[in-house]
C-alpha positions as CSV (number, residue, x, y, z in Angstrom):
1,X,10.3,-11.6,-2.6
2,X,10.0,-10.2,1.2
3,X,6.9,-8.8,2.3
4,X,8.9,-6.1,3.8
5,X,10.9,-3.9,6.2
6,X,10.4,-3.9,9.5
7,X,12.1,-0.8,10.8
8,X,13.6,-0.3,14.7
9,X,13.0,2.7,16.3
10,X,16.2,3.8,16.6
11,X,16.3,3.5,12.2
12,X,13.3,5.0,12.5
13,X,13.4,8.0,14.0
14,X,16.3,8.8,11.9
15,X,14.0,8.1,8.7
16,X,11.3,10.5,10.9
17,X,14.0,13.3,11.4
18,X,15.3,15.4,8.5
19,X,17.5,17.4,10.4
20,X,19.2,14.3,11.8
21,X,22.6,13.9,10.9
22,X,22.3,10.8,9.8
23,X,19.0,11.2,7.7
24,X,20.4,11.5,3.9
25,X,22.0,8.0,4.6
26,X,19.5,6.2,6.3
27,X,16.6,7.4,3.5
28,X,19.0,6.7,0.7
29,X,19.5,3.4,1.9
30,X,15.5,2.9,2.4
31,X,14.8,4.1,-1.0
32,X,17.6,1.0,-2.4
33,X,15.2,-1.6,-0.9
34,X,13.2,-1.0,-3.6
35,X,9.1,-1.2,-3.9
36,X,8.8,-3.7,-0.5
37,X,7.1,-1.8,2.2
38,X,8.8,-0.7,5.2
39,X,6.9,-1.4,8.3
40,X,7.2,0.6,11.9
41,X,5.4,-0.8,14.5
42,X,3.0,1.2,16.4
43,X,4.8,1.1,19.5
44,X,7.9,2.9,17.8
45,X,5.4,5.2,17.0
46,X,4.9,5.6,20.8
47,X,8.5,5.8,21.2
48,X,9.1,9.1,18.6
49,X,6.2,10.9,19.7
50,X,7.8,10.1,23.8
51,X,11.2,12.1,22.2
52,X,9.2,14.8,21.1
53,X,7.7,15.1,24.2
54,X,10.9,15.4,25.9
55,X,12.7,17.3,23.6
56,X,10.9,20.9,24.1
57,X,14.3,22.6,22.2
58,X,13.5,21.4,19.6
59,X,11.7,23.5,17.1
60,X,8.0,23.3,16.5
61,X,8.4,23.0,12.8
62,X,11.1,20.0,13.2
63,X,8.5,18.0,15.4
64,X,5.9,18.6,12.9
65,X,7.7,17.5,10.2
66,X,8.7,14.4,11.9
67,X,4.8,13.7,12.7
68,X,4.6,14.3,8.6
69,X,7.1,11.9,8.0
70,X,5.8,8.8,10.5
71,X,2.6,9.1,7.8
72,X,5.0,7.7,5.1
73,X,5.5,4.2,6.6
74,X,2.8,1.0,7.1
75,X,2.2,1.0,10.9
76,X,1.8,-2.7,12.5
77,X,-1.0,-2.6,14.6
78,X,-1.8,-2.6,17.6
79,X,-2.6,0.2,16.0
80,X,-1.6,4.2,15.2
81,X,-3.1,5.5,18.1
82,X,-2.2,3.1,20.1
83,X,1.2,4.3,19.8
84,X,0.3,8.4,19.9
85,X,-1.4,7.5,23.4
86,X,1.7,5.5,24.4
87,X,3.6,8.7,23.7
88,X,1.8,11.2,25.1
89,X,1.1,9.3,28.5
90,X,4.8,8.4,28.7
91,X,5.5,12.0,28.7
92,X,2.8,13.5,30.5
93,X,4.5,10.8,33.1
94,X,8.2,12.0,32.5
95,X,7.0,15.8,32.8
96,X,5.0,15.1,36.2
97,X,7.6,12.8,38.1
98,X,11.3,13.5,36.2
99,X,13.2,16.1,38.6
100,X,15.3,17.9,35.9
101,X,12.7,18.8,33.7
């Protein structure tokens, strides 16, 4: 028996994302691995809450419900908030010094 799934943040953010493209196949492929737990690590964490940051087109509702969705996995620690501040410093930083935005 494993003791889990450890998901990338690329698979991640697709499990995060309803309106991803890709999101029926990815969750129906999480759901066929059965009761293990699936496992993010807090820094992907970081790195989804850095792409919301940076994606202000993106409707308020979708980010939310993304947010909603990172509360249905086990987080590795370092920890959850560990990976919120990640996110939010990374893009305060992208908003103050990026010249396109």
């Amino acid at each position: 028996m494993a003791d889990g799934y450890l998901l990338d943040t690329s698979i991640a953010s697709i499990a995060f994302d309803a309106g991803n493209r890709s999101h029926v196949e990815v969750h129906t492929r999480l759901r066929a691995l059965g009761d293990d737990p699936i496992w993010v690590c807090s820094f992907s964490v970081g790195e989804v809450e850095y792409g919301l940051h940076v994606s202000p087109r993106i409707d308020a509702m979708r980010h939310e419900t993304v947010r909603n969705n990172l509360h249905l996995y086990k987080v590795l620690k370092v920890d959850r908030h560990t990976g919120q501040t990640y996110g939010d410093l990374r893009g305060e930083l992208f908003r103050a010094y990026c010249s396109t935005w």
